[in-house]
C-alpha positions as CSV (number, residue, x, y, z in Angstrom):
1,X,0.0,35.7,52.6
2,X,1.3,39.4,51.0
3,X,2.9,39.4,47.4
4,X,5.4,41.4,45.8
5,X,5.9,41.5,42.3
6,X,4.6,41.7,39.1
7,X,1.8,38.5,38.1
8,X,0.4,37.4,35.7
9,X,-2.9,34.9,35.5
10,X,-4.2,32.8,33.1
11,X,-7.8,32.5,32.0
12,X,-9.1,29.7,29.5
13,X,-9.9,30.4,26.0
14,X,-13.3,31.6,25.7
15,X,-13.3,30.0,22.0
16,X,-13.7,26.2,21.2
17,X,-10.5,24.9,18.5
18,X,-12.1,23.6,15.8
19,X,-11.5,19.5,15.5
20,X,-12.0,18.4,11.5
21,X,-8.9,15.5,11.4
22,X,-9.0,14.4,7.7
23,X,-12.4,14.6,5.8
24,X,-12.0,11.7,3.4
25,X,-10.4,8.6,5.7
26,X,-10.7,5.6,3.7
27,X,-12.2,2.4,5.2
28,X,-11.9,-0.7,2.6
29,X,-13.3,-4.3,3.4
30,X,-12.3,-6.8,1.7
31,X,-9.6,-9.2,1.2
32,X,-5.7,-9.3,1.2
33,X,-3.1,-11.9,1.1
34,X,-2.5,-12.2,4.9
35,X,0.5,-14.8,4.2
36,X,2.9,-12.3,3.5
37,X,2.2,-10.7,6.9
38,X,4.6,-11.2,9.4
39,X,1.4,-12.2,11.8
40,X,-1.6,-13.1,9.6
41,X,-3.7,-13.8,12.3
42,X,-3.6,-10.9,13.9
43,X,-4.4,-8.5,10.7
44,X,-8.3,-10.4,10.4
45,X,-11.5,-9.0,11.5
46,X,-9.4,-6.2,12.6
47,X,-8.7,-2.2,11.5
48,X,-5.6,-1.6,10.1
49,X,-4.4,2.2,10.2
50,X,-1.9,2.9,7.4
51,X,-0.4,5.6,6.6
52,X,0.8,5.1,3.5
53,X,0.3,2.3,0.6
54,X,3.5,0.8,1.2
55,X,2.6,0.3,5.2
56,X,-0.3,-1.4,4.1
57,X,1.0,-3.7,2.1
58,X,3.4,-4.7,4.9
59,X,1.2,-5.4,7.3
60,X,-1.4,-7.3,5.1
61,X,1.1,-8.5,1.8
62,X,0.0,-6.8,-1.6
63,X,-0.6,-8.8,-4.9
64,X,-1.6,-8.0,-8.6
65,X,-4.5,-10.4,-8.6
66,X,-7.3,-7.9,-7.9
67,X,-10.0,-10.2,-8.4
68,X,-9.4,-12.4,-5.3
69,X,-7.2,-10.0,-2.7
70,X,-9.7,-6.7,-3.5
71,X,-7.6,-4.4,-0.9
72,X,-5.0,-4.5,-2.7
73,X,-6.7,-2.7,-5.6
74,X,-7.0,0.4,-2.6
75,X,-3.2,-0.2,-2.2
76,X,-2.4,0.3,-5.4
77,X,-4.4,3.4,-6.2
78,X,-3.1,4.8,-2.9
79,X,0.3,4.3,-4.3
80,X,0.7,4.6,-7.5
81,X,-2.5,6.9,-8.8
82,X,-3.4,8.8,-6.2
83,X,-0.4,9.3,-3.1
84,X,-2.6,9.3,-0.4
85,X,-3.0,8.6,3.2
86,X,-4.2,7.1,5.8
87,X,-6.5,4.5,5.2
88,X,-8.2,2.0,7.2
89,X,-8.3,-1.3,6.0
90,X,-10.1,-4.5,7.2
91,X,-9.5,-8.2,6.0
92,X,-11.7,-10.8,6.7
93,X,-9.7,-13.3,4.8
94,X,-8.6,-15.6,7.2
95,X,-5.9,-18.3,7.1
96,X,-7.7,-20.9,9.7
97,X,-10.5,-21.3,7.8
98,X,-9.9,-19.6,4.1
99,X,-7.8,-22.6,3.0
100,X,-7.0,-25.4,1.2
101,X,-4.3,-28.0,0.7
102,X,-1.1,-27.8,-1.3
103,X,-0.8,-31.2,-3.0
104,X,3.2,-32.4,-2.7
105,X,5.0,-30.9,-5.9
106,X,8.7,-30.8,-7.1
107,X,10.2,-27.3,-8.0
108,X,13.4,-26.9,-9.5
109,X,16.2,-25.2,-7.9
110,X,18.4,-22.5,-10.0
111,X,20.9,-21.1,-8.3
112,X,19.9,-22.1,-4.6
113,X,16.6,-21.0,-5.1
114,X,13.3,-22.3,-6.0
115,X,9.8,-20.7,-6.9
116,X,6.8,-21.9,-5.7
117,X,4.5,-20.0,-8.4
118,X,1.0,-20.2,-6.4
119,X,-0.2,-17.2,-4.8
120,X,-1.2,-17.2,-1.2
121,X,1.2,-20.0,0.4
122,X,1.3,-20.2,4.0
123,X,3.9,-20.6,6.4
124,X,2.5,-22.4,8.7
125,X,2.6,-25.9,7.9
126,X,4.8,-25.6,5.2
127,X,7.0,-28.7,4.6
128,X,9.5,-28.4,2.4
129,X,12.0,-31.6,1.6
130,X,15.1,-32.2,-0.8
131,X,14.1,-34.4,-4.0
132,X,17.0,-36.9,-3.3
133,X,15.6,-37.7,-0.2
134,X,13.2,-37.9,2.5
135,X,14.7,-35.4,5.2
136,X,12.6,-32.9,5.6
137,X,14.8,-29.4,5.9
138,X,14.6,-26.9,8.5
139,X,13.5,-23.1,8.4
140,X,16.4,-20.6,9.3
141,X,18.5,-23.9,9.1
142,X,18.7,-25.8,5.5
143,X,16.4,-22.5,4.1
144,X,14.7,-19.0,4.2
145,X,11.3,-17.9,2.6
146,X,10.2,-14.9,1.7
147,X,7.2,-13.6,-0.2
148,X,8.2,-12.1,-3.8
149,X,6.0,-8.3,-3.5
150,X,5.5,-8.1,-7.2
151,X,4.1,-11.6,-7.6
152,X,3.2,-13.0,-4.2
153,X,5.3,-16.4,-4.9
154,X,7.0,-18.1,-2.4
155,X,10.7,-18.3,-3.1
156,X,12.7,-20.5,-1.3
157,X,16.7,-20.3,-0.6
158,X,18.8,-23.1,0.0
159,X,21.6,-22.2,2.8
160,X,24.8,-23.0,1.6
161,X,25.8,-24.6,5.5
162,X,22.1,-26.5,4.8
163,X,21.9,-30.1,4.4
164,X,19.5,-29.0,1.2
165,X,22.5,-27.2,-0.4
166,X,23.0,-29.6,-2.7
167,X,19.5,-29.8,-4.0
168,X,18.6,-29.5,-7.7
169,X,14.8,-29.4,-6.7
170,X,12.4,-29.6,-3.6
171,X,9.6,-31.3,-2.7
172,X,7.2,-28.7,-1.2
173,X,3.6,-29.8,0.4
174,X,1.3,-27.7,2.8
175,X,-1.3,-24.8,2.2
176,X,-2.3,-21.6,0.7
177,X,-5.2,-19.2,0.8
178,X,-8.7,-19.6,-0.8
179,X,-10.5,-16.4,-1.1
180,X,-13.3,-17.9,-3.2
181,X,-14.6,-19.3,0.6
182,X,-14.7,-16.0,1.2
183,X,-18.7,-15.2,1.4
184,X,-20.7,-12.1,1.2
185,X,-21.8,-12.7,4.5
186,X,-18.6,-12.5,6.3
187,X,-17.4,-9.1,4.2
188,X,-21.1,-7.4,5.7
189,X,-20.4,-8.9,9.3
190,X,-22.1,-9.5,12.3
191,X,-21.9,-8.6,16.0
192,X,-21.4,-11.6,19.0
193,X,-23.3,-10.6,21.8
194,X,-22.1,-13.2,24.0
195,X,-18.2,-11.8,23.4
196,X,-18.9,-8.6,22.0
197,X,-16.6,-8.9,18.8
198,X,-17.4,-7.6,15.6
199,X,-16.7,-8.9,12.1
200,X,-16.6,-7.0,8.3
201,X,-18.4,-3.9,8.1
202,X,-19.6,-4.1,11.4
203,X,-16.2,-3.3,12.5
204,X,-16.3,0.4,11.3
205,X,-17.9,1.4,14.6
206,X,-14.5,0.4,16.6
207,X,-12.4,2.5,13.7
208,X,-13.0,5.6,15.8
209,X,-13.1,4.3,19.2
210,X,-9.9,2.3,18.8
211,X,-7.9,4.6,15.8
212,X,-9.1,8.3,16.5
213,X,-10.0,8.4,13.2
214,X,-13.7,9.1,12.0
215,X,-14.3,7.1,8.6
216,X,-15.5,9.3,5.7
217,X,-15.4,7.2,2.6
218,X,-16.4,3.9,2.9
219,X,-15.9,0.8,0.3
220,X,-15.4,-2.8,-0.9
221,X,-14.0,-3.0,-4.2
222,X,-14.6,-6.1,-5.2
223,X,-17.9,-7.1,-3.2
224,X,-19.9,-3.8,-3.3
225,X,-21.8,-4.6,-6.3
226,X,-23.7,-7.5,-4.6
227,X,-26.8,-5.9,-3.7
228,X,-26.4,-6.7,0.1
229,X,-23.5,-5.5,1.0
230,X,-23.9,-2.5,-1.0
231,X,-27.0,-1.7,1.2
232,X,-25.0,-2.6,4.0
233,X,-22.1,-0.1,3.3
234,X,-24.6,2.6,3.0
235,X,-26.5,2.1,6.1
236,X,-23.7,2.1,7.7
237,X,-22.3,5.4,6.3
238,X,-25.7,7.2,7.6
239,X,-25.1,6.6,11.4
240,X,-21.5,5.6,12.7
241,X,-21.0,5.5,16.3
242,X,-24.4,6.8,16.5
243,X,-23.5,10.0,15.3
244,X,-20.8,10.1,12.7
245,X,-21.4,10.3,9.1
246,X,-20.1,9.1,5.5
247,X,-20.4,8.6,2.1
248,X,-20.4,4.9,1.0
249,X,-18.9,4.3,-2.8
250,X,-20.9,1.4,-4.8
251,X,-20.0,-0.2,-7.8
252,X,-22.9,-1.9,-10.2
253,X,-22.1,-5.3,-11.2
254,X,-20.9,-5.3,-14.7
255,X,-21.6,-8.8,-15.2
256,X,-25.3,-7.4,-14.7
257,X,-24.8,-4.0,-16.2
258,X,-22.9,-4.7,-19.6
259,X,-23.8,-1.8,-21.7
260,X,-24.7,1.9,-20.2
261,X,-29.1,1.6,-20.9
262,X,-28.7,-1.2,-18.2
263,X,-27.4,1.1,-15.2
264,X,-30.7,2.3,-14.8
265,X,-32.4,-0.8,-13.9
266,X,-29.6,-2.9,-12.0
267,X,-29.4,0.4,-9.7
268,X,-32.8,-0.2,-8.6
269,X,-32.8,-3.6,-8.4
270,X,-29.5,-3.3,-6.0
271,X,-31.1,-0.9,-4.0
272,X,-29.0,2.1,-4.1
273,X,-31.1,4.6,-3.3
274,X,-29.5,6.2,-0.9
275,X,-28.4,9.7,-0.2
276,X,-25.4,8.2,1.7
277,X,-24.1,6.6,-1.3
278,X,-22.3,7.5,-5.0
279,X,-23.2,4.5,-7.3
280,X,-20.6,4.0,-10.3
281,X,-20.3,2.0,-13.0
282,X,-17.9,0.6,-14.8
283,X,-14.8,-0.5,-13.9
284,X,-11.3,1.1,-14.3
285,X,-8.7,-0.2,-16.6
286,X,-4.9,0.7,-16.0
287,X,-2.9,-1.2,-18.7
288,X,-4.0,-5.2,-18.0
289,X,-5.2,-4.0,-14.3
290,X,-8.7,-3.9,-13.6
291,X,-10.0,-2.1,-10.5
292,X,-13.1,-1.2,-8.8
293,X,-14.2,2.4,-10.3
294,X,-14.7,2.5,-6.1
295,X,-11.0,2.1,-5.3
296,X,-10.2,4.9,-7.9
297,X,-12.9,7.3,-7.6
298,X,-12.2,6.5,-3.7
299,X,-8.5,7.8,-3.5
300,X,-9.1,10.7,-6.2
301,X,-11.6,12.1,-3.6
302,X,-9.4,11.4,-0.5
303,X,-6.4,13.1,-2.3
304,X,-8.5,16.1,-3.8
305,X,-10.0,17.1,-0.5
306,X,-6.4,17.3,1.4
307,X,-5.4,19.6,-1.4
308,X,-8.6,21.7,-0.5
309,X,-7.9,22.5,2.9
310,X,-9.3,19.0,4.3
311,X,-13.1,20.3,3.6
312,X,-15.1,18.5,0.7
313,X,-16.8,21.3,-1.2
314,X,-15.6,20.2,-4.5
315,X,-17.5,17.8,-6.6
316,X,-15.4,14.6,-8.1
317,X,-17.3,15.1,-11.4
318,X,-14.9,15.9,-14.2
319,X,-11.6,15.3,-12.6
320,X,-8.9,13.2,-14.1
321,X,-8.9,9.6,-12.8
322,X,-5.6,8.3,-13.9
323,X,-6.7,5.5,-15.6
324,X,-6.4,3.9,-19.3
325,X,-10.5,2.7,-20.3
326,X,-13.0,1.6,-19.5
327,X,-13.9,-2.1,-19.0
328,X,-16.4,-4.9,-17.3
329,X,-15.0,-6.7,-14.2
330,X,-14.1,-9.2,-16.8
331,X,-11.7,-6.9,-18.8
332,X,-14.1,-6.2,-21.4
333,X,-13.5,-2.7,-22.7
334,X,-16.1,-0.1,-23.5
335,X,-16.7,3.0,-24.5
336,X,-18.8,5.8,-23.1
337,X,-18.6,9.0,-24.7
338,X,-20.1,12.5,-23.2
339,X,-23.7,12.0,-24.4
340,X,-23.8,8.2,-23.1
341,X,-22.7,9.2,-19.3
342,X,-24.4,11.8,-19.1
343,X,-27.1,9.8,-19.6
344,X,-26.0,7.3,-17.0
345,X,-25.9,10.2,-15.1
346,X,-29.5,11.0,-14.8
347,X,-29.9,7.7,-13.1
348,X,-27.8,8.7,-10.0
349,X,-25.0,7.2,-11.4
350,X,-21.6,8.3,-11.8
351,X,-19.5,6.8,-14.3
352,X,-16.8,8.1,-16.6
353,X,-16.1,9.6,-20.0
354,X,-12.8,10.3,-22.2
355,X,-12.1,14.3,-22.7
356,X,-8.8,14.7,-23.3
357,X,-8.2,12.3,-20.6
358,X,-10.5,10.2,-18.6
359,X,-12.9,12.0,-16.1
360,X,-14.9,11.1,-13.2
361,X,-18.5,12.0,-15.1
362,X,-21.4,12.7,-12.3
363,X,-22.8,14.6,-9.4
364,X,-25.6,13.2,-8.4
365,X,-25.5,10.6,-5.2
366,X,-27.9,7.5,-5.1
367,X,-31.0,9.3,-4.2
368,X,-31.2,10.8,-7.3
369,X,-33.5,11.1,-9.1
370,X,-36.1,9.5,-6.5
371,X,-35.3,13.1,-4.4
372,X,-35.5,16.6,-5.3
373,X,-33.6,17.6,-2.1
374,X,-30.5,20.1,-2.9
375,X,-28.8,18.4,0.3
376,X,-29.9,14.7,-0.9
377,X,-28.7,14.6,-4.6
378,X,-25.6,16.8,-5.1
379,X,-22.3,14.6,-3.8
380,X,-20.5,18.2,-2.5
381,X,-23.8,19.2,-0.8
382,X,-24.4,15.9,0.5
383,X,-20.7,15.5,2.0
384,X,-20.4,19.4,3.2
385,X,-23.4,18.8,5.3
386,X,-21.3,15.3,6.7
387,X,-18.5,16.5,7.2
388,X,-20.2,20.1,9.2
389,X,-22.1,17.0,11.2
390,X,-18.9,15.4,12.4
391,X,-16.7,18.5,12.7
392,X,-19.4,19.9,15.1
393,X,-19.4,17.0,16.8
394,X,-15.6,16.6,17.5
395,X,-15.0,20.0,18.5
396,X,-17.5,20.8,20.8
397,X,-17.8,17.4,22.3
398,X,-15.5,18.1,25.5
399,X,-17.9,20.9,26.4
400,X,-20.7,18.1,26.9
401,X,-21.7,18.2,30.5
402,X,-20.5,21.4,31.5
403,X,-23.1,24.0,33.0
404,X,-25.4,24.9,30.9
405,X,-25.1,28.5,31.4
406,X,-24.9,31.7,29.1
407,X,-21.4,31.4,28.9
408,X,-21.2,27.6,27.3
409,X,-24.4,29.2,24.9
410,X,-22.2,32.3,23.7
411,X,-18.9,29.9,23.2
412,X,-20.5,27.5,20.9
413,X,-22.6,30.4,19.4
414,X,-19.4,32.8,19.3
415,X,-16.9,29.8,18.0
416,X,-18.8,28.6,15.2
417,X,-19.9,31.5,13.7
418,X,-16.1,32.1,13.7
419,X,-14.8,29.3,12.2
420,X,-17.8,28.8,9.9
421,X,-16.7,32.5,8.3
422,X,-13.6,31.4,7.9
423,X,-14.7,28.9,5.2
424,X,-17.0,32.2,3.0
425,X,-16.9,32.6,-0.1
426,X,-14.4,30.0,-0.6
427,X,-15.6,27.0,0.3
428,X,-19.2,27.8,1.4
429,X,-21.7,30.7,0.6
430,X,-21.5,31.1,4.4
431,X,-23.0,29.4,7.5
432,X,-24.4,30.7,10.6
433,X,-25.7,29.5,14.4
434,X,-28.0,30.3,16.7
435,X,-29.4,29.9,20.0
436,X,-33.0,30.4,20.1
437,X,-35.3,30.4,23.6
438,X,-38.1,28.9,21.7
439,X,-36.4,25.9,20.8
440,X,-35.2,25.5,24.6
441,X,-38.1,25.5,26.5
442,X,-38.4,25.2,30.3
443,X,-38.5,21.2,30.7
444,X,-35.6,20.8,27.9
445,X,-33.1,22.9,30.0
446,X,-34.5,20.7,33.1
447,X,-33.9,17.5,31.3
448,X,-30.2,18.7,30.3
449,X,-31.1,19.3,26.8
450,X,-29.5,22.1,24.6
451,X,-30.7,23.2,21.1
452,X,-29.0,25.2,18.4
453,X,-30.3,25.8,15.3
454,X,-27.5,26.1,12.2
455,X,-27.8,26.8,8.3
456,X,-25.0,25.5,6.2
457,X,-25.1,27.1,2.4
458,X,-23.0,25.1,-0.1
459,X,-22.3,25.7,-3.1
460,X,-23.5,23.5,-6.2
461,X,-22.0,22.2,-8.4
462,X,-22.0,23.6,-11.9
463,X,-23.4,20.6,-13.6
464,X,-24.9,22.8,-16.9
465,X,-23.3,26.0,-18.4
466,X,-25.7,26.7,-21.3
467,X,-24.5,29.5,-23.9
468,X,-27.2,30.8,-26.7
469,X,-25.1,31.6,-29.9
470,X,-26.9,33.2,-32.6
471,X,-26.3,34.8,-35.9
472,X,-25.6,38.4,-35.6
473,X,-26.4,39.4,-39.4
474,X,-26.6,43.5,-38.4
475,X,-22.7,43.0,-37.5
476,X,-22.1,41.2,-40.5
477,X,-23.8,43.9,-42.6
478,X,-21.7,46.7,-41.2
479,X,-18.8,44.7,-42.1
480,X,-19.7,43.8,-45.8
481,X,-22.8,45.6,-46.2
482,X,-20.0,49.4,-47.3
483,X,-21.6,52.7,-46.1
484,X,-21.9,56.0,-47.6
């Protein structure tokens, strides 16, 4: 067929886009008060993307009381320390089986509306009956419930064309949520073979299948000080999907650890060894709040990498935590100045200290001090090697299974050391690839194998700045000393 004209053809780009999505993604287990949900069966043993605090507490109901609904302590800091997003939440509080009974009780009615002041009522099953007689009254009918979002209470309002409107208290009976049956079992997991279903942690391998999202912190504030599920949380964060990678944040038990000389010990005897991990200790006070140092050491990371370009070069050591003390689980406060965490510090152990405001105080992750590997012990080292892992991974994972010819070897070779440069001096010293024919020998290339060979450099941090001050008497005698 002739043409006429002027054409013009497209060719595809040569260059792979780099793929980093958000570094620090948030993924907290734990518990929440699934009453308030509009479904709270379908919000358990299941990841819950939100991208905001407030679209969290929605789908899983928010409440002060930190102690039993620990997600909520993620809200929070999410919303009202650190505004940032998204984070992946899982609940394995569940209503069929976390439960107990609510004994009959009569609550007074003020002006067509009654309180029932216990957290974690359910609605299904609630009966709820007029004190002058037996008639039990009708949702949507005789009343409305609704949760109250500071408090959690149940507040019930009489209709004024309901048969209860005349009501000067109610007679309410059904149940409400026990977290205490909540075990450490079920907030590690396990995996059904015979359906396939996962539960608590083991649920962070269907975060990026199902949400897109690869996780990049992971935490239970709350539960993470039991030895097990600390070990848990950091085995998974070395191998996600097989391939992804994190860093797990662990808090010691306080109950355990009281005083800073104790850190030392109860880190070893939890196990928290790992290179995967940041261990900290104690907890976070905000006025009468008490939260997980995880929760806020957690979102102060997540919202201090977005503001540096999404890549997690900077250590979390000596940044302000927005928080009032220092305290035990219990509320117990404590003090520990400069000298004190810094010698919490040399345990792997990052805890805090009050200059002018208090800091997150620590760079070293849980391998330290049992490894001397740069890579291993410095948090920023540790997590720019991560997050190069899973960027790589991302962006050149469409190009898997394509010939393996020159031309997919100098657009892997050609697109990283592009994007890698782009990071130099900033964020990196600088980074480089190669493709090397002695590491792809004759029955690799038959078998389908490829092998590059990359060197990262990051920076560490600067954990000592030593200055040697000494008495300069020559300049002081040339000042005093006169002269001819």
């Amino acid at each position: 067929m002739s043409k006429h004209g002027v054409f013009v053809h497209e060719e595809s780009t040569a260059l792979s886009a780099p793929i980093t999505g958000n570094c620090s993604v948030q993924v907290v287990i734990g518990t929440a008060p699934v009453n308030m949900a509009a479904d709270p069966a379908a919000v358990v043993n299941k990841p819950i993307l939100a991208n905001s605090a407030q679209e969290a507490m929605a789908a899983l109901g928010y409440s002060t009381d930190f102690a039993d609904y620990t997600l909520c302590q993620t809200m929070y800091a999410t919303a009202n320390i650190y505004q940032i997003s998204p984070v992946v939440y899982i609940n394995v509080l569940d209503p069929k089986k976390h439960k107990k009974t609510l004994a009959e009780t009569t609550y007074q009615v003020n002006q067509m509306q009654a309180v029932v002041n216990k957290p974690g009522v359910l609605m299904d099953g609630l009966t709820v009956k007029g004190a002058t007689g037996s008639a039990t009254l009708v949702a949507g009918k005789d009343y409305v419930a609704e949760f109250d979002s500071t408090t959690g209470y149940l507040i019930i309002t009489l209709l004024a064309t309901g048969t209860g409107k005349s009501e000067t208290s109610l007679k309410i009976s059904g149940n409400v949520l026990d977290p205490s049956m909540v075990t450490k079992t079920e907030i590690i997991g396990a995996y059904d073979p015979s359906t396939g279903s996962e539960t608590g942690v083991q649920l962070i391998r269907r975060i990026y299948p199902d949400l897109g999202v690869v996780p990049g912190l992971i935490l239970a504030p709350g539960w993470s000080q039991i030895p097990e599920v600390g070990v848990a949380l950091a085995a998974k964060a070395e191998n996600i999907n097989g391939v992804f990678k994190a860093m797990a944040l662990l808090d010691l038990d306080t109950a355990k650890a009281t005083k800073y000389t104790d850190c030392k010990k109860i880190k070893e005897d939890s196990g928290y060894t790992s290179a995967h991990c940041m261990v900290l200790w104690p907890s976070d006070k905000i006025g009468e709040l008490v939260l997980a140092k995880s929760a806020v050491v957690a979102a102060m990371i997540a919202y201090q990498d977005t503001e540096n370009d999404d890549v997690p070069n900077l250590s979390p050591s000596n940044k302000l935590l927005g928080v009032t003390g220092q305290c035990l689980a219990d509320g117990t406060e404590i003090f520990v100045d400069q000298d004190q965490a810094s010698t919490v510090n040399t345990y792997g152990v990052v805890t805090a200290t009050n200059v002018n405001g208090w800091r997150c105080w620590g760079n070293y992750t849980g391998a330290f001090p049992g490894s001397n590997d740069a890579k291993d012990i410095w948090i920023p080292v540790r997590r720019m090697f991560d997050w190069q892992a899973n960027t790589f991974i991302q962006t050149y994972f469409d190009r898997g299974d394509d010939p393996m010819n020159q031309v997919l070897i100098e657009s892997i070779v050609d697109s990283e050391n592009i994007r890698c440069a782009a990071y130099a001096p900033d964020k990196w010293a600088g980074a480089s690839i190669e493709y090397r024919r002695d590491d792809n020998p004759t029955t690799d290339i038959l078998a389908g194998k490829m092998t590059f060979r990359q060197k990262i450099a990051p920076y560490t941090p600067a954990q000592e700045i030593d200055n040697t001050l000494s008495y300069d008497t020559e300049l002081l005698a040339s000042i005093l000393g006169g002269g001819e």
